[in-house]
C-alpha positions as CSV (number, residue, x, y, z in Angstrom):
1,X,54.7,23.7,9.0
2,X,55.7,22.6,5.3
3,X,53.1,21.1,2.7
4,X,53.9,18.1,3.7
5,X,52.9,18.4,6.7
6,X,48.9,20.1,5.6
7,X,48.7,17.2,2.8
8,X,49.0,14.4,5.4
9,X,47.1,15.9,8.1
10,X,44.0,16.7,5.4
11,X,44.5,13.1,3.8
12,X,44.3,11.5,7.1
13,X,41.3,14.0,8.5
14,X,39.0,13.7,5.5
15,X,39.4,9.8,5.5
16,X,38.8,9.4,9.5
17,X,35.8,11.7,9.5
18,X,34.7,10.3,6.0
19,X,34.9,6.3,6.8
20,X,33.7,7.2,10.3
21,X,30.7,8.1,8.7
22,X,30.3,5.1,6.2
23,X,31.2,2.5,8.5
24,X,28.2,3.3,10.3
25,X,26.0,2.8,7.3
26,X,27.5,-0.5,6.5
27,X,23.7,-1.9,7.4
28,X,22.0,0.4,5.3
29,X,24.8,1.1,2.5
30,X,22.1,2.2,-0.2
31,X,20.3,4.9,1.9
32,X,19.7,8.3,-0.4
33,X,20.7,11.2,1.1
34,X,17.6,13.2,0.1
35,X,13.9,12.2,-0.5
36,X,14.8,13.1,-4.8
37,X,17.9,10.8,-4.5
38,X,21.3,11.1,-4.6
39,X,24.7,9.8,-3.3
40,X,24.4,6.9,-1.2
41,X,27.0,5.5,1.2
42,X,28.2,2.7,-0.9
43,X,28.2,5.0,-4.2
44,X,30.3,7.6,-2.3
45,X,33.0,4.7,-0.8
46,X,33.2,3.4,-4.3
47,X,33.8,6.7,-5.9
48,X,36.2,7.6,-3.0
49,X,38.0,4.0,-4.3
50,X,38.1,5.6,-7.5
51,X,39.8,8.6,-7.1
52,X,42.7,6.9,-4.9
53,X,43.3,5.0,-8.0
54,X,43.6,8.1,-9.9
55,X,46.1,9.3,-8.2
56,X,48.4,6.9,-9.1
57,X,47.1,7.3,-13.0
58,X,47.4,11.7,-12.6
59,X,50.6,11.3,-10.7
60,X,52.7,8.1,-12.1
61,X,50.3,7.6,-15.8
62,X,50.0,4.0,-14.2
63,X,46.3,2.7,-15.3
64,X,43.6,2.5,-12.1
65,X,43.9,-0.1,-10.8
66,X,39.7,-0.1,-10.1
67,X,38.8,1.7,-13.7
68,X,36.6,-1.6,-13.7
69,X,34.4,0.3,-11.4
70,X,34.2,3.3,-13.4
71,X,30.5,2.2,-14.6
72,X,29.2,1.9,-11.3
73,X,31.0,4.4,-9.5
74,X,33.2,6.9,-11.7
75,X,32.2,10.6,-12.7
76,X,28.8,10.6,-14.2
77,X,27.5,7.8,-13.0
78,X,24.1,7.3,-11.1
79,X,23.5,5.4,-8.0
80,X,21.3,2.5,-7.7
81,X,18.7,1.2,-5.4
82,X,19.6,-2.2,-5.9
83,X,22.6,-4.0,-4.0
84,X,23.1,-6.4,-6.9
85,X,24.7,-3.7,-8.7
86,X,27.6,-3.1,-6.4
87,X,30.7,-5.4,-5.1
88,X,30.4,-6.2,-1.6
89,X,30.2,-2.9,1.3
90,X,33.3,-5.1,2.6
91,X,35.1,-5.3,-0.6
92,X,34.8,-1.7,-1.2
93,X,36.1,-0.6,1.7
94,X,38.9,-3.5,1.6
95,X,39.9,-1.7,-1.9
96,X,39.6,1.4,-0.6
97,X,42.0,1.2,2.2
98,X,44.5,-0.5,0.5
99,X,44.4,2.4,-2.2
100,X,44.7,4.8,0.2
101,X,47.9,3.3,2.3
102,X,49.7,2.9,-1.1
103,X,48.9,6.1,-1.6
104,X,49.8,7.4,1.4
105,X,53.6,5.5,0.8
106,X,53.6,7.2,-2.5
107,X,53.0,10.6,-0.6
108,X,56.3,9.8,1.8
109,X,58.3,8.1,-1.5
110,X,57.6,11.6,-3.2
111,X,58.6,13.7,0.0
112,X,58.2,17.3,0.2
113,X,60.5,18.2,-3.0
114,X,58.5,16.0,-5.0
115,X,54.9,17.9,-4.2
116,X,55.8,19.9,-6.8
117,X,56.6,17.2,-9.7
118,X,54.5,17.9,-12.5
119,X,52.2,15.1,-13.2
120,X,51.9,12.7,-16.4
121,X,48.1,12.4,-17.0
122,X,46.0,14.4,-14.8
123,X,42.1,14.1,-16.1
124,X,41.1,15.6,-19.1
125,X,39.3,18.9,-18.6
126,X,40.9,19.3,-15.0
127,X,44.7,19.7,-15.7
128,X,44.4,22.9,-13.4
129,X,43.7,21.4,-10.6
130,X,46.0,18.0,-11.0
131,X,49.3,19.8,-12.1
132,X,51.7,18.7,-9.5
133,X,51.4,15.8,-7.3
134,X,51.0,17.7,-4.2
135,X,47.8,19.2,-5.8
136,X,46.4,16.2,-6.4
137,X,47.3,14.6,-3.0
138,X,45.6,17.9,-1.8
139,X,42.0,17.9,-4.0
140,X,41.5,14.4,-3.0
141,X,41.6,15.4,0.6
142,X,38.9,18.1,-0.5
143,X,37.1,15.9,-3.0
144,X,36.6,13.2,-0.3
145,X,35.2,16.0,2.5
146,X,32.7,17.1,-0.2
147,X,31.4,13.2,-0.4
148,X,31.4,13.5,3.4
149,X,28.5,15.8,3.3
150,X,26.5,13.1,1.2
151,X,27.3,10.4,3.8
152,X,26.3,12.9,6.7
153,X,22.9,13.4,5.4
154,X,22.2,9.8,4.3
155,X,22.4,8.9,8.2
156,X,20.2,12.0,8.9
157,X,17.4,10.0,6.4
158,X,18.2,6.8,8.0
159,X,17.0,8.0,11.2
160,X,20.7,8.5,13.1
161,X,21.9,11.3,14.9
162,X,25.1,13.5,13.8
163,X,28.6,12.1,15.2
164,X,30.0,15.5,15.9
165,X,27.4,17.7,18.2
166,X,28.1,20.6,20.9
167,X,27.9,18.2,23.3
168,X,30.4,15.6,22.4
169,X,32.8,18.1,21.7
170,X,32.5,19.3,25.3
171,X,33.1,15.3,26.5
């Protein structure tokens, strides 16, 4: 199997098991994950629309094209209670997919010999983990299964019952 290959199959796992997940809170987008707070649904999409814009920054040094959200949604920042805050749960996740299929173009424009191309502004602080494109391709795969966890246990305090069980993996 080449990298290629892994890449694509994580990009395209972590965002089916991740949106999977936040499409079912789309009526209760601000639930907190834990009774102290944290990462709700909408936070975590918007992040997630974050990051697929950086990869276009690390990889090309084109600006993001959602760095508007940054505020709301970037590195550092802390969730709200209140929905006034945010875009729209449906513009989000417009935004979101479209990052990710251009992304997902850029992934087959670069092919396999470009994974290794260095990139032109990976963040500051984290060059080691964005120095090639296939890297970065590959921690945003990982970044966005970390957020997953978030999503998983805001459903848990919303009352729901986890997607993947014993029981429908045997079905």
């Amino acid at each position: 199997m080449k990298a290629m290959d892994l890449i694509k199959m994580a990009l395209q796992s972590s965002d089916q098991f991740t949106t999977q997940l936040i499409d079912d809170m789309r009526d209760a987008p601000l639930t907190q994950p834990t009774s102290n707070g944290g990462n709700h649904p909408l936070w975590v999409l918007g992040h997630l629309a974050i990051g697929e814009g950086l990869i276009r920054q690390v990889v090309l040094g084109e600006s993001n094209p959602v760095a508007h959200w940054e505020g709301i949604f970037g590195f550092g920042s802390e969730p709200s209670d209140n929905a006034s805050d945010y875009p729209s749960f449906d513009e989000v996740m417009e935004k979101y997919r479209e990052l990710r299929a251009e992304n997902m173009r850029l992934l087959d424009e670069l092919g396999e010999e470009g994974l290794d191309r260095p990139t032109k502004a990976p963040p500051p602080g984290l060059e080691a983990l964005f120095q090639t494109a296939g890297q970065t391709f590959l921690i945003t795969a990982m970044h966005q299964m970390n957020h997953r966890g978030q999503v998983a246990d805001a459903r848990r305090m919303a009352g729901r019952k986890p997607v993947f069980t014993p029981e429908g993996a045997a079905a």
